[in-house]
N, C-alpha and C positions, 0 to 999 in steps of 0.2 A: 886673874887673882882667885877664881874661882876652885881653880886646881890646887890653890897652894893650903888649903884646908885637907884636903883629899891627899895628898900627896904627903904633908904632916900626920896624916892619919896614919898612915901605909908604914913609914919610918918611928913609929910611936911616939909620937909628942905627945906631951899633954894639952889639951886643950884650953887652960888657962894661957898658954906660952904660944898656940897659935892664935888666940884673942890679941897677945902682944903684938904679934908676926902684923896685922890687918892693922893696928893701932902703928904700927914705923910707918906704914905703905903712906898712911893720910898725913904724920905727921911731917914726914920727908917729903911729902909732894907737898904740902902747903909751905915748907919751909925752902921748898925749889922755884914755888910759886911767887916770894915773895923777891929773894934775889934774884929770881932769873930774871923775874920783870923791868929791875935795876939794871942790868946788864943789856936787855934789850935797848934799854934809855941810850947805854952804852957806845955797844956797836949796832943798831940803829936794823938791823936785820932780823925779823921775826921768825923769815921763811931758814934761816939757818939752825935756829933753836928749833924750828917743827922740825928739820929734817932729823938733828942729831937726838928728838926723843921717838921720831918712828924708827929708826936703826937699833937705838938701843930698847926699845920696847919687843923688836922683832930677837934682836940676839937673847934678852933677859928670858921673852917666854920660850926661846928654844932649848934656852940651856937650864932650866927648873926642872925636867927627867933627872938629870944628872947631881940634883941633891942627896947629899947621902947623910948626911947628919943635920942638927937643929943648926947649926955657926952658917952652912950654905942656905937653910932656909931664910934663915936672916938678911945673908946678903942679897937675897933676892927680893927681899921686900924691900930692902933699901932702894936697891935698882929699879924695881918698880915705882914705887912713888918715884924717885928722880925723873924715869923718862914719864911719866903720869903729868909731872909739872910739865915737863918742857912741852908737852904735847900740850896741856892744855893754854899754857901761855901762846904758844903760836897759834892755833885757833882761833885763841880768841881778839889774837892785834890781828892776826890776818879778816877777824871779821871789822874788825872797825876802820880797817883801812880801805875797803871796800866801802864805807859812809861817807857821805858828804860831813863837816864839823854840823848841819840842820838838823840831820836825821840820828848822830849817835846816838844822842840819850834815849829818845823813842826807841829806837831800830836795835840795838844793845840791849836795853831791857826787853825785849818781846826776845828775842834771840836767848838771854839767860833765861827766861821765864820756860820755853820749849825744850833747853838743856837739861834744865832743872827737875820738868815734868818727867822725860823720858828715863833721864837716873832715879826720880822717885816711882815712879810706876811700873817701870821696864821689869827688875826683876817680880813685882807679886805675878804682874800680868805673864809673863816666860814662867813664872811656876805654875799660875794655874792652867796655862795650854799644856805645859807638860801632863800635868794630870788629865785632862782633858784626853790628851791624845794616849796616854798610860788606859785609860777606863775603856778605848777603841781599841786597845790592844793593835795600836799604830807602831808604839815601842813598848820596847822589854824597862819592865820594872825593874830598878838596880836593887 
């Protein structure tokens, strides 16, 4: 998702309109997150809902070069959030199926807790090594 800022950039969006782009992505994945869930209740297979969001997570980022107007930015953030949920729906029944019914509620919460850390922290911390390694003149300054 980080390209689709950069990549709006390049095709001239404005930047209110990729603010929106990054607001579909979350709203379409929690709103995948919510029925997909249901539907695993469903058909009772998690490991088919991870497969079909790491397929189409791999197709969606291949094919975002190939945006040529803001309507294809769109659709890509849609498709983003969609396999964004399905991915993390299967994760996350594939980790509770791994618990015994004793240890969910503990072993589930330390497991979001390290999720949660890594999404809050991951990017300052990848931006300040970027700079870090930008000031060793390790890489080139964009």
């Amino acid at each position: 998702s980080y390209f689709l800022g950069s990549d709006s950039e390049e095709l001239g969006v404005d930047t209110d309109l990729v603010a929106w782009l990054y607001s579909c992505i979350g709203i379409t994945s929690l709103l995948t997150r919510i029925l997909g869930s249901k539907l695993c209740d469903v058909i009772g297979s998690q490991s088919v809902v991870l497969a079909f969001g790491m397929c189409g997570a791999m197709v969606t980022s291949v094919l975002l070069p190939l945006a040529i107007n803001w309507t294809w930015l769109l659709f890509f953030s849609i498709s983003y959030g969609l396999v964004d949920g399905l991915i993390t729906i299967g994760v996350n029944l594939s980790c509770l199926q791994v618990l015994t019914q004793k240890q969910r509620a503990q072993e589930f919460g330390f497991y979001q807790l390290c999720l949660t850390s890594a999404i809050l922290f991951g990017a300052p911390i990848g931006g300040l090594w970027k700079i870090f390694l930008q000031k060793r003149k390790l890489i080139r300054k964009e």
